[in-house]
C-alpha positions, 0 to 999 in steps of 0.5 A: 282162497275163495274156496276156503272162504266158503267152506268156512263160511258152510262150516260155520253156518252147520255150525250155528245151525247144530248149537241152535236146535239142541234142545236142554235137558228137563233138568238143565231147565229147571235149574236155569228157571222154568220162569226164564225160560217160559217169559223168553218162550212167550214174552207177552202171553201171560197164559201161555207162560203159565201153562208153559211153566207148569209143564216144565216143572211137571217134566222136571218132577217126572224126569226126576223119579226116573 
């Protein structure tokens, strides 16, 4: 029973660990809002969120020609 308890527990961690590092696609960005995207990347930095927001819509319009 113990056995199964950690196994589960190992699973659920690769688990969480996977869905964490992927990473959305430019597009799916853009349509949940460089804006969001960019205050939650850099809450308090303003400047940051600029140049942050700037380089996801350049990414977007890049991605989009291809």
């Amino acid at each position: 029973m113990l056995k199964k308890v950690f196994l589960a527990a190992a699973a659920a961690i690769i688990l969480a660990g996977a869905t964490v590092t992927m990473a959305p696609a430019p597009a799916q960005a853009f349509k949940s809002g460089c804006h969001k995207a960019a205050k939650a990347q850099y809450p308090h930095d303003r400047k940051a969120r600029k140049a942050y927001k700037k380089a996801c819509k350049a990414n977007f319009k890049a991605s989009k020609k291809k």
